[in-house]
NUPA-472616 format. One record per residue: x, y, z of N, C-alpha, C, O, CB in turn; residue number from 1; residue in three letters. Coordinates in Angstrom, 1 decimal, always signed. Glycine has a CB too. Layout:
# residues N
<<X, Y, Z>, <X, Y, Z>, <X, Y, Z>, <X, Y, Z>, <X, Y, Z>, NUM, "ALA">;
...
//
This chain:
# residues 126
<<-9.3, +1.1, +21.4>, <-8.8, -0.2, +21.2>, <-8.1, -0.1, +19.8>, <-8.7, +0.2, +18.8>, <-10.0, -1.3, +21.1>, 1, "UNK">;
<<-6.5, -0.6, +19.8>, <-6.2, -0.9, +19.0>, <-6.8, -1.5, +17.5>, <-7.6, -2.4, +17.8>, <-5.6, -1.2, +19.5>, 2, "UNK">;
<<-6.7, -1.4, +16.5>, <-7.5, -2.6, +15.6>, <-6.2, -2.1, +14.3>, <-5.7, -1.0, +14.2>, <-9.8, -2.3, +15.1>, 3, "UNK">;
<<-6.1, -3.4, +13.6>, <-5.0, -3.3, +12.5>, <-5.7, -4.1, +11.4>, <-5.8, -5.3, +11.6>, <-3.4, -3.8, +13.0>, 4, "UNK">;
<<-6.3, -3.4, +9.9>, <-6.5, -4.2, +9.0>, <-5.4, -4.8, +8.0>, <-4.7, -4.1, +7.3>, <-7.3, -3.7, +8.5>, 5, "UNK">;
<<-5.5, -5.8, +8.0>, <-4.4, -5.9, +6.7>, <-5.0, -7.0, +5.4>, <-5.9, -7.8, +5.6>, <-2.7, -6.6, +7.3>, 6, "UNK">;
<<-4.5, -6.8, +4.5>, <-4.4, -6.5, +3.1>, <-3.7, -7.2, +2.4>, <-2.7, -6.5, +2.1>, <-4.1, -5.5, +2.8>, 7, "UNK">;
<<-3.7, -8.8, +1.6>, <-2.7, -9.2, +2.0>, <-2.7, -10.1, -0.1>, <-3.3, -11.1, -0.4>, <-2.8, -10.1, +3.7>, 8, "UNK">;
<<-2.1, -9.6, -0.9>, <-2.4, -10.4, -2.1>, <-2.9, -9.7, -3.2>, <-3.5, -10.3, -4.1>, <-3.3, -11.5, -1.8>, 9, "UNK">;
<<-2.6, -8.0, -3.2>, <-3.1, -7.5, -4.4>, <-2.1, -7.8, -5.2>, <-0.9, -7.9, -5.0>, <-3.5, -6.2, -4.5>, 10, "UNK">;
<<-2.8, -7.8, -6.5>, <-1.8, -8.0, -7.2>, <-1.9, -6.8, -8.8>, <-2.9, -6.6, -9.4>, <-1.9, -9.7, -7.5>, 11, "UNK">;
<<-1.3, -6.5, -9.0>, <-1.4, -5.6, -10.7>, <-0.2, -5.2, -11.6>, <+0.8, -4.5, -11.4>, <-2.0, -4.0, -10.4>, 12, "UNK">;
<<-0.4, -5.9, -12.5>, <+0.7, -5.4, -13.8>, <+0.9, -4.1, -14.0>, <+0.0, -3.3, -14.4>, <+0.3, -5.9, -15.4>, 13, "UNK">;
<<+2.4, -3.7, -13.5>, <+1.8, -2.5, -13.6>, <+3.6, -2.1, -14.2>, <+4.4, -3.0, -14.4>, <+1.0, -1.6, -12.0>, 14, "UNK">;
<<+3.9, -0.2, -14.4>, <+4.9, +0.0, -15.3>, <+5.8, +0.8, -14.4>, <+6.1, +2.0, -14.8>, <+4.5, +0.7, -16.8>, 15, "UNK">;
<<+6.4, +0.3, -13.2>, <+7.2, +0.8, -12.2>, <+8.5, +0.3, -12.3>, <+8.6, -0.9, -12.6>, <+6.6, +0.5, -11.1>, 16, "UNK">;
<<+9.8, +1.1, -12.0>, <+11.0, +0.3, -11.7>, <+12.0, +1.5, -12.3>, <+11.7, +2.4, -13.0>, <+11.0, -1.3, -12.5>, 17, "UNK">;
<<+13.4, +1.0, -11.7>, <+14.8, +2.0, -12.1>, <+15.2, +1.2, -13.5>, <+16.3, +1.6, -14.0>, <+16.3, +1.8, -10.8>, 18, "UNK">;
<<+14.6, +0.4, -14.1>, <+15.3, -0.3, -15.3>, <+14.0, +0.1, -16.3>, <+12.8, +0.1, -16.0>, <+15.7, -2.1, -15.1>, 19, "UNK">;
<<+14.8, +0.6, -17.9>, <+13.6, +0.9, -18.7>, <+12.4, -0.4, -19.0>, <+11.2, -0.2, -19.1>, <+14.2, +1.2, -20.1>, 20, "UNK">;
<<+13.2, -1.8, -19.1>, <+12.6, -2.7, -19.5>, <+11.2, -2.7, -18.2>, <+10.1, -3.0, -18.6>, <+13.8, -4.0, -19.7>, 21, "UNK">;
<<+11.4, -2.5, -17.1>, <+10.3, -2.6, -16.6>, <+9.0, -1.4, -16.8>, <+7.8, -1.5, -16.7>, <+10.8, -2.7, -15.4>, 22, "UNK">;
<<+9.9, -0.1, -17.1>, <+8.8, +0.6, -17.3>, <+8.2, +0.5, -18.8>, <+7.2, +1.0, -19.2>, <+9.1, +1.9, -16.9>, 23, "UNK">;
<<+8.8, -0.1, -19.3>, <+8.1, -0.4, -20.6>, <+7.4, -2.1, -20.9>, <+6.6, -2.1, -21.8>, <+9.3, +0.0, -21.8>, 24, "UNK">;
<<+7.6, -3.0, -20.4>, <+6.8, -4.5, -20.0>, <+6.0, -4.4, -19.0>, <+4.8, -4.8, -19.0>, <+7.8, -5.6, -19.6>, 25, "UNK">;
<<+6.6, -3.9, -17.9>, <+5.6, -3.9, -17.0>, <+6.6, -5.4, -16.5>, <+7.5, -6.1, -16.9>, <+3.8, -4.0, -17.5>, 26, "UNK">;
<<+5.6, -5.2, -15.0>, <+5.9, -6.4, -14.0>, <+4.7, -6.9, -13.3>, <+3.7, -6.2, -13.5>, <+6.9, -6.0, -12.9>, 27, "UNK">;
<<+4.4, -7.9, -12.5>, <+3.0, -8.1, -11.6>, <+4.1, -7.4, -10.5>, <+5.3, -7.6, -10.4>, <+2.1, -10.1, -11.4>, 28, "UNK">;
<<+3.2, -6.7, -9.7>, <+3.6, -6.2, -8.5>, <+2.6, -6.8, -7.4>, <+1.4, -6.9, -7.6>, <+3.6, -4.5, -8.5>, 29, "UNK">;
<<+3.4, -7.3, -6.1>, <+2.5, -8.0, -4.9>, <+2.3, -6.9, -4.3>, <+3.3, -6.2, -4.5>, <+3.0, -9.0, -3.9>, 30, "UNK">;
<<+1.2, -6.2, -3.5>, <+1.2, -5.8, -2.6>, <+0.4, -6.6, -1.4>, <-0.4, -7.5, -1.5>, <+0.9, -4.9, -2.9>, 31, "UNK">;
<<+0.9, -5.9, -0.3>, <+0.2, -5.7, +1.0>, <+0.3, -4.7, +2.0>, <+1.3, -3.9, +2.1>, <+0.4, -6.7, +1.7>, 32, "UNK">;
<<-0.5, -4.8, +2.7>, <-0.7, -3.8, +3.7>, <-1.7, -3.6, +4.7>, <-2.9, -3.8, +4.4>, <-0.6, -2.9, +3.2>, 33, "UNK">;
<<-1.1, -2.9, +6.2>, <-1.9, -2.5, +7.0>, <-1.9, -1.5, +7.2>, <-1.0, -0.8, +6.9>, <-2.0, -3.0, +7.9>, 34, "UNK">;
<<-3.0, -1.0, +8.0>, <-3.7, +0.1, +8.6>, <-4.0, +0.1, +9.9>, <-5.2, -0.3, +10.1>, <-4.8, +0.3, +7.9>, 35, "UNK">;
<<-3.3, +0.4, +10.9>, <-3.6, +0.5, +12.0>, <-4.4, +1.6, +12.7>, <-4.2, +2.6, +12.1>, <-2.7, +0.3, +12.4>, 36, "UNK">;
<<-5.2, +1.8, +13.7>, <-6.5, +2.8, +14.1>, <-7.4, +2.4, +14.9>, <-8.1, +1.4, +15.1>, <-7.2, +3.1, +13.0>, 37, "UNK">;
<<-7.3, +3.7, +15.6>, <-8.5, +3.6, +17.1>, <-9.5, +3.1, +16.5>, <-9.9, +3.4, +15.4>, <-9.0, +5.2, +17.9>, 38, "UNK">;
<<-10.4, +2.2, +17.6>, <-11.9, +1.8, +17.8>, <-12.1, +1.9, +19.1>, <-11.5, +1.6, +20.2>, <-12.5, +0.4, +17.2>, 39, "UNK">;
<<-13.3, +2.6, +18.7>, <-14.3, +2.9, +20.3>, <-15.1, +1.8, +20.2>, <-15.9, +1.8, +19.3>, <-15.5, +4.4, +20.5>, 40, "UNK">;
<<-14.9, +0.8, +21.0>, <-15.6, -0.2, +21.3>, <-17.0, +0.0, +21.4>, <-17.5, -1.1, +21.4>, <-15.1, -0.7, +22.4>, 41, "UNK">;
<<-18.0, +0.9, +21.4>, <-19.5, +1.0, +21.8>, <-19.5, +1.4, +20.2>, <-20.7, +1.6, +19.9>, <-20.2, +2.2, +23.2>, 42, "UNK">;
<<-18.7, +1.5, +19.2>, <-19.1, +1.9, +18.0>, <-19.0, +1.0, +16.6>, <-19.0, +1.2, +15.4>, <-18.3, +3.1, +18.0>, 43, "UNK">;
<<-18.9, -0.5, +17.7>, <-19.0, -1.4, +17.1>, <-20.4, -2.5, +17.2>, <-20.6, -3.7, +17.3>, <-17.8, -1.8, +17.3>, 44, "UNK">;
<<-21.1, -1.1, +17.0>, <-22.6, -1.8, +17.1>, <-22.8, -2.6, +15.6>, <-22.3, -2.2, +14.6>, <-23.9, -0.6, +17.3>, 45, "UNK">;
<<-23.6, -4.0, +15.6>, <-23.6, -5.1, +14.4>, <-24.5, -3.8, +13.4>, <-24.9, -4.2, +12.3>, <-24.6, -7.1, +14.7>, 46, "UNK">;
<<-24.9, -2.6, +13.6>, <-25.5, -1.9, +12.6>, <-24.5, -0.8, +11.8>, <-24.6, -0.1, +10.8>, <-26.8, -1.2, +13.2>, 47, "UNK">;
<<-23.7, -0.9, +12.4>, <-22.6, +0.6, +12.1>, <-21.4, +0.0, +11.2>, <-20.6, -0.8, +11.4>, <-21.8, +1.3, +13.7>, 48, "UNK">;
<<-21.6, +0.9, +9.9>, <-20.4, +0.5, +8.9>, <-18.9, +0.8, +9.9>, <-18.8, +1.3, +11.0>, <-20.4, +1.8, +7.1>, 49, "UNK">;
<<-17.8, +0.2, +9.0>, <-16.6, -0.2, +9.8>, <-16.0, +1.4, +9.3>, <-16.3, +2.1, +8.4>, <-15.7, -2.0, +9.1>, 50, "UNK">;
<<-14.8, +1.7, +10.5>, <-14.4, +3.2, +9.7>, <-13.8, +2.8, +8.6>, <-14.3, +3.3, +7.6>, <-13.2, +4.3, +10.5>, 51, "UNK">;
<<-12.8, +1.7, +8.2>, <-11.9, +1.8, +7.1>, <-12.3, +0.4, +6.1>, <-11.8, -0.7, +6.3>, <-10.1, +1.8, +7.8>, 52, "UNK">;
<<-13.3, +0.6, +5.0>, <-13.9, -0.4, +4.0>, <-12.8, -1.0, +3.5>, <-12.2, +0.1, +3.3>, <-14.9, +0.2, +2.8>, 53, "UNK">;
<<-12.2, -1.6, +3.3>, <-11.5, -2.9, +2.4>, <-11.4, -2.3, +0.7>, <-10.4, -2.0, +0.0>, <-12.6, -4.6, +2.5>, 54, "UNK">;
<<-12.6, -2.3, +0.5>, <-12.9, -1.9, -1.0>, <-12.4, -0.8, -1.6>, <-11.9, -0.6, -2.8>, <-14.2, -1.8, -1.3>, 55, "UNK">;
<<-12.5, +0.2, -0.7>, <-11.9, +1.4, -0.7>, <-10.7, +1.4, -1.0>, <-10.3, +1.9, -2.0>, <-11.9, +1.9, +0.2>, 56, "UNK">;
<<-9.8, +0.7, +0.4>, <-8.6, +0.8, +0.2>, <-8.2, +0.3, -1.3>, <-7.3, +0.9, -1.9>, <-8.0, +0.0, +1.3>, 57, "UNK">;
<<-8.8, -0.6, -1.7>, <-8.3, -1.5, -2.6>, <-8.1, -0.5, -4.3>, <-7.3, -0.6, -5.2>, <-9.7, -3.1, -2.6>, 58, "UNK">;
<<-9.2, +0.2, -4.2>, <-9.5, +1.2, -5.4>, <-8.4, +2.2, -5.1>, <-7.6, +2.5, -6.0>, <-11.2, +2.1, -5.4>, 59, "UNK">;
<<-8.2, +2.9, -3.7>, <-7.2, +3.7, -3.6>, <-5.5, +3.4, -4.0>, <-4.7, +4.1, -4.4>, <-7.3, +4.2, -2.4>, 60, "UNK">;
<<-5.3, +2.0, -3.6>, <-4.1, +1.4, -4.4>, <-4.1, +1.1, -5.7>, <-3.0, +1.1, -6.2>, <-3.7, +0.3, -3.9>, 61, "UNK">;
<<-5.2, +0.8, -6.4>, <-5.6, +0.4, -8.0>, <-5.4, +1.8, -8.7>, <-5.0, +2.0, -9.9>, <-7.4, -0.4, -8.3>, 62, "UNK">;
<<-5.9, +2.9, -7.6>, <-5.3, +4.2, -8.5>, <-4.1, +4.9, -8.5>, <-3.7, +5.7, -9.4>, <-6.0, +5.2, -8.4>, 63, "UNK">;
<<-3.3, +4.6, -7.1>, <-2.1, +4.9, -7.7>, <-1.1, +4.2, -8.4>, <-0.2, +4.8, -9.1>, <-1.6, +5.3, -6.9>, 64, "UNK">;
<<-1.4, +2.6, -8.2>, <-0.3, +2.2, -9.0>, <-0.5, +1.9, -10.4>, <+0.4, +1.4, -11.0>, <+0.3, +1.1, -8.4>, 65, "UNK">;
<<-2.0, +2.3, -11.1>, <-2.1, +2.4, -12.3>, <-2.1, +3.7, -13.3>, <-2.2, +3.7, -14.5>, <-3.0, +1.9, -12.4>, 66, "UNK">;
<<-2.1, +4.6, -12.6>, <-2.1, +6.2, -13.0>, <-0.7, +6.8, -12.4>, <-0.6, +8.0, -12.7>, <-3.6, +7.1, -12.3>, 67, "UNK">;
<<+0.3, +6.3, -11.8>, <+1.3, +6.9, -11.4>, <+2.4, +6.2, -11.8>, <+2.2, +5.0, -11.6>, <+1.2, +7.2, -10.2>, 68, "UNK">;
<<+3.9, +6.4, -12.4>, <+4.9, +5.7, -12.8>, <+6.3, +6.2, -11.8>, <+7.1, +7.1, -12.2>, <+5.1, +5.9, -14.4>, 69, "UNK">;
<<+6.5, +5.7, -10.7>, <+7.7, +5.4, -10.2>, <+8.8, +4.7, -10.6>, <+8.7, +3.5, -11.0>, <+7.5, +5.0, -9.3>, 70, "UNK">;
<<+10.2, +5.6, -10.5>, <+11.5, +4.6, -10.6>, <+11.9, +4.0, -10.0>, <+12.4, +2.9, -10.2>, <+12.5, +5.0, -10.8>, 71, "UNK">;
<<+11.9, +4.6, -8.4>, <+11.8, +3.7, -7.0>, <+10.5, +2.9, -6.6>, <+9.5, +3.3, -7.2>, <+11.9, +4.7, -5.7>, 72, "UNK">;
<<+10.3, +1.8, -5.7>, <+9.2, +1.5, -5.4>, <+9.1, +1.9, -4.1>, <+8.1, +1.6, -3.6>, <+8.8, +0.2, -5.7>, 73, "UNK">;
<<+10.0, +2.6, -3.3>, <+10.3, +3.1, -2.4>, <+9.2, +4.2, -2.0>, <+8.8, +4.6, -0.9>, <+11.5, +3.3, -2.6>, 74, "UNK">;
<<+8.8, +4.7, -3.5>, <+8.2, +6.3, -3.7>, <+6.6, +5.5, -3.8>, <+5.5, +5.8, -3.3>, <+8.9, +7.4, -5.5>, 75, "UNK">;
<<+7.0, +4.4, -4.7>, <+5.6, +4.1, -5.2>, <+4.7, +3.8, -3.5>, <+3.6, +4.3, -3.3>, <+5.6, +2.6, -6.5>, 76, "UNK">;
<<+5.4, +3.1, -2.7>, <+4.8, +2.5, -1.8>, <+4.2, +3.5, -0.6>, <+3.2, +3.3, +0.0>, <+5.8, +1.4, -1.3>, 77, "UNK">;
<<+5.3, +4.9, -0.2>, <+5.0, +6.1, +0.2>, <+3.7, +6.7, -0.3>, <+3.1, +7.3, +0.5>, <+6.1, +6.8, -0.2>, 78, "UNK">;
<<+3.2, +6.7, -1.5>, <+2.2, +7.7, -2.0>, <+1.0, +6.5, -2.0>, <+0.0, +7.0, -2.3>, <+2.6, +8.7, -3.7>, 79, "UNK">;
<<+0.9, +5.5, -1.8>, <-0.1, +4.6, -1.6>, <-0.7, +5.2, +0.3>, <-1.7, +5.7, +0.7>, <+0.6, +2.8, -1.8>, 80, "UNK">;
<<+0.9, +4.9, +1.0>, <+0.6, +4.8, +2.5>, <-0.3, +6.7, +2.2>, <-1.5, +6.9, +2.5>, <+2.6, +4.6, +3.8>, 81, "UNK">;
<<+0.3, +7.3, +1.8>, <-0.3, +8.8, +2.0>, <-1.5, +8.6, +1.4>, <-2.3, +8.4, +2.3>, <+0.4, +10.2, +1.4>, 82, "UNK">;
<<-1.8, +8.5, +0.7>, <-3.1, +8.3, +0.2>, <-4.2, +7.4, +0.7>, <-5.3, +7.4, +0.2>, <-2.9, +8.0, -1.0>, 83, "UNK">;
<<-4.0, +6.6, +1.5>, <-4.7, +5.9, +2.6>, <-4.9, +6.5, +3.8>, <-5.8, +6.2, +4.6>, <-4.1, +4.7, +2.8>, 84, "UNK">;
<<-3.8, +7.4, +4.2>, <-4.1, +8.1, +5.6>, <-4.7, +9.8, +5.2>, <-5.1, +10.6, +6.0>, <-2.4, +8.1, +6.7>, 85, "UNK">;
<<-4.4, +9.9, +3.6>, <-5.4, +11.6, +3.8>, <-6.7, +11.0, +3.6>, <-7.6, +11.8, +3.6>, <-5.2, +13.0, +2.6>, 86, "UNK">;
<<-6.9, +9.5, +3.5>, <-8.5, +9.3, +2.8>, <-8.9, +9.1, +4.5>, <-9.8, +9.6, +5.0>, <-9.0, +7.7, +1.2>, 87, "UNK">;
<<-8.1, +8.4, +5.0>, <-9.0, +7.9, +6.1>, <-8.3, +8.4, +7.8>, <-7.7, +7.6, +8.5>, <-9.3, +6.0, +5.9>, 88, "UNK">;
<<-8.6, +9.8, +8.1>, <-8.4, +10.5, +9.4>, <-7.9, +9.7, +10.3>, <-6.8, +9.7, +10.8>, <-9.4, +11.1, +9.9>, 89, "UNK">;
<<-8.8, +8.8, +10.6>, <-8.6, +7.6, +11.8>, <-7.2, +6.7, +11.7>, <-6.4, +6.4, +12.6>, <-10.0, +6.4, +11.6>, 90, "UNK">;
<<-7.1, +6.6, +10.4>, <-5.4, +5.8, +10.7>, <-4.6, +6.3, +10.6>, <-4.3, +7.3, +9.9>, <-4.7, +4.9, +10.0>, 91, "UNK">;
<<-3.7, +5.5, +11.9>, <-2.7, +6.1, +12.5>, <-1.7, +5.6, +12.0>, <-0.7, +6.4, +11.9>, <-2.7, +6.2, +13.7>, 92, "UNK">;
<<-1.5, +4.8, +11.7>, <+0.1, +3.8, +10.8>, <-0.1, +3.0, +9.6>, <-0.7, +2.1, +10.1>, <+0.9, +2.5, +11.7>, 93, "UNK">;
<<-0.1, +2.9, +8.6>, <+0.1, +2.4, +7.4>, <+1.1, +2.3, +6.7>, <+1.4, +3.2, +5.9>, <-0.5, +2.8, +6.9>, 94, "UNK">;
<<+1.8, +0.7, +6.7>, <+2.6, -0.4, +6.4>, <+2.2, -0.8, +4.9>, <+1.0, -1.1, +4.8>, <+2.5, -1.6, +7.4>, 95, "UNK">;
<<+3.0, -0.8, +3.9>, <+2.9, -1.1, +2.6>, <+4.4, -1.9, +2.0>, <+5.5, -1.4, +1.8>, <+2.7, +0.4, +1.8>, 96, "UNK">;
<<+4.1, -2.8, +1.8>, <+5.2, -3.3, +1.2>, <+4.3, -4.2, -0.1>, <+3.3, -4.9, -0.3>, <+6.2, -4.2, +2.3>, 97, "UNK">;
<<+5.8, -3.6, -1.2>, <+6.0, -4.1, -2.7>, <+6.1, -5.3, -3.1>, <+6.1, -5.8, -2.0>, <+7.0, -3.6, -3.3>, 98, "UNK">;
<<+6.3, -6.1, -3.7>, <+7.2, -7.5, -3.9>, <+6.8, -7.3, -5.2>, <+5.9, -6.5, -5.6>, <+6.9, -9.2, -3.2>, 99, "UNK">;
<<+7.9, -8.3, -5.9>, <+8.5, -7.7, -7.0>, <+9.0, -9.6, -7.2>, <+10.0, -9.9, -6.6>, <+9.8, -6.0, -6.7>, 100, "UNK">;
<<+8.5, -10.4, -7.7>, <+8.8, -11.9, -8.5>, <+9.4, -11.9, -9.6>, <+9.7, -13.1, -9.9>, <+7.8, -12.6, -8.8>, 101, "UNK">;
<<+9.6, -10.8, -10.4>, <+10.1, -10.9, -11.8>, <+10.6, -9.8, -12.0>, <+10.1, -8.7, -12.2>, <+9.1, -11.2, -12.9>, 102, "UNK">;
<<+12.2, -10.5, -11.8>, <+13.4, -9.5, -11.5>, <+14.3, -9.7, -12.9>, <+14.6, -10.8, -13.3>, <+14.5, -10.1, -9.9>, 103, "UNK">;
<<+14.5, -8.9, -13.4>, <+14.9, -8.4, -14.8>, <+17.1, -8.5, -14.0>, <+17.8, -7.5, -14.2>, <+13.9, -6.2, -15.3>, 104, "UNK">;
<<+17.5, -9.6, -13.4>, <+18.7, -9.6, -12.8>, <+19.2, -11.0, -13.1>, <+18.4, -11.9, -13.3>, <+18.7, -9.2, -11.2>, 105, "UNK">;
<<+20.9, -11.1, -13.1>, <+20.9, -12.7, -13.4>, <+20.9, -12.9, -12.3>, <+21.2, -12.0, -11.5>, <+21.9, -13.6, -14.1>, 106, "UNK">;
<<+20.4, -14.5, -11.9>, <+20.8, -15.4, -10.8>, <+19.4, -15.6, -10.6>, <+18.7, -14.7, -11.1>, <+21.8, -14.8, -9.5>, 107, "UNK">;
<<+18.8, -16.8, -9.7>, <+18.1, -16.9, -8.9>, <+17.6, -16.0, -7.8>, <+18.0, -15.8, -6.6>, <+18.6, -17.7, -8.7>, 108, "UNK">;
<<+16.9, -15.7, -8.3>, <+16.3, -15.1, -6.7>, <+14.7, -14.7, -7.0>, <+14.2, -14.2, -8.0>, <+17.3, -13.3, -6.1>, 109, "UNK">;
<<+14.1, -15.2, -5.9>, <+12.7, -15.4, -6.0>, <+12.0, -13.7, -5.6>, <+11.0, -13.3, -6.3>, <+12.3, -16.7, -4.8>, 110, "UNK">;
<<+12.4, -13.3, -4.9>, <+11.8, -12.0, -5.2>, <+12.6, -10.8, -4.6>, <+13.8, -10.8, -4.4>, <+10.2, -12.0, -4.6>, 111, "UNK">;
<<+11.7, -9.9, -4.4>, <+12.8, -8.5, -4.1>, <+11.4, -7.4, -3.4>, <+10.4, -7.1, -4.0>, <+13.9, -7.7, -6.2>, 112, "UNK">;
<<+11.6, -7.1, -2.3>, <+10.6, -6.5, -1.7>, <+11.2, -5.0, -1.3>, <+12.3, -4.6, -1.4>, <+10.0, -7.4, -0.4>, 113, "UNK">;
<<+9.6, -4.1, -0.9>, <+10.6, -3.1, -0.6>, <+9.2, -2.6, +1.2>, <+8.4, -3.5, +1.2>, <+10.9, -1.6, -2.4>, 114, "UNK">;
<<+9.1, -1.9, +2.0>, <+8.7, -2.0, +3.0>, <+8.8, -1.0, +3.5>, <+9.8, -0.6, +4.2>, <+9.1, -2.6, +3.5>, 115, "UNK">;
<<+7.4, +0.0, +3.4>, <+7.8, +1.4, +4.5>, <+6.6, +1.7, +5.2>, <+5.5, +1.4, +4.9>, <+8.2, +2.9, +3.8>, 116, "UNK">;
<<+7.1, +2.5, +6.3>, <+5.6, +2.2, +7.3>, <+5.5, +3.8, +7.9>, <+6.5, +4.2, +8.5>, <+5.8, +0.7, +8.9>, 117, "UNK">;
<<+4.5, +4.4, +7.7>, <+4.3, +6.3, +7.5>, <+3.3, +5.9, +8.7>, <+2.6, +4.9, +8.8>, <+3.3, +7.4, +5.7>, 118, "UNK">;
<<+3.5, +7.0, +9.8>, <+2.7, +7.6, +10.3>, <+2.2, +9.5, +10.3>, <+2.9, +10.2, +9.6>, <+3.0, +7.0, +11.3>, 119, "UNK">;
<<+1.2, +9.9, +10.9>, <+1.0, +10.9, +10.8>, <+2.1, +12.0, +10.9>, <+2.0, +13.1, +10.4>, <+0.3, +11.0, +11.5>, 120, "UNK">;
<<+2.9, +11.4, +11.6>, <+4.1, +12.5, +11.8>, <+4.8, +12.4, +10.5>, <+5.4, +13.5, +10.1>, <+5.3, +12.2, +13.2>, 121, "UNK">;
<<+4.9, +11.6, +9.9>, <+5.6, +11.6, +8.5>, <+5.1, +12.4, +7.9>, <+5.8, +13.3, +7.6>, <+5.6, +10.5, +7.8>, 122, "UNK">;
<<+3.9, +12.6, +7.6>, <+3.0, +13.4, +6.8>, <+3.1, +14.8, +7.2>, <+3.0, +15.8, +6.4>, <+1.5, +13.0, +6.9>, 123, "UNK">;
<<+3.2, +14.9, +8.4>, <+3.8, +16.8, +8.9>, <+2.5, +17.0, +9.6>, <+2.0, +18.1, +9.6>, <+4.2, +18.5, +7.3>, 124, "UNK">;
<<+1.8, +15.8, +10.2>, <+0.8, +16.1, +11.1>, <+1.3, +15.8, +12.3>, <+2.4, +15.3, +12.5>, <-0.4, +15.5, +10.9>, 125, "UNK">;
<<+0.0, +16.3, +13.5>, <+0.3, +16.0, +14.8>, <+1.2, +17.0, +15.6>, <+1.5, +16.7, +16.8>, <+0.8, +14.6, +14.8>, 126, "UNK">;
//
């Protein structure tokens, strides 16, 4: 059985971007994301932890996007998705997208996102 968690509202100041001013201010970065992955239905007994914890995920994105500095968020959002599928075997697709509210550009514009979605084959598995 299909099952897809998602992830929806982290948020962290962090020192990512192609412009200096961002890597040196910083920005709040949105994230979200899913994780899609097999369940064996009989292995969803009310006693049995879930395969993929929430909390987990949540620490594994709090460490890359606080210990790692990307120019692209393109890259940044790639090494989150990998780092979610070497931690957890069972998923099979993992969707990450950036948003970005505080755009260092003139004009109006409310935000600026970025969106990439890895599966195993990306990674040079399978």
């Amino acid at each position: 059985m299909l099952t897809t968690m998602t992830i929806k509202g982290i948020h962290f100041h962090a020192f990512h971007g192609a412009l200096e001013v961002e890597r040196e201010l910083g920005q709040v970065l949105e994230i979200e994301l899913s994780i899609s992955y097999d369940v064996d239905p009989s292995s969803l007994d009310k006693d049995k932890m879930p395969p993929i914890m929430d909390a987990s995920v949540y620490d594994i994105v709090q460490k890359v996007v606080m210990t790692t500095k990307f120019k692209a968020m393109e890259g940044l959002a790639l090494e989150i998705a990998r780092r979610i599928m070497l931690t957890y075997s069972v998923a099979e697709l993992v969707s990450v997208v950036i948003r970005r509210r505080q755009l260092f550009i003139p004009g109006d514009v409310q935000s600026a996102e970025v969106e990439i979605t890895v599966d195993r084959e990306d990674l040079g598995e399978k």
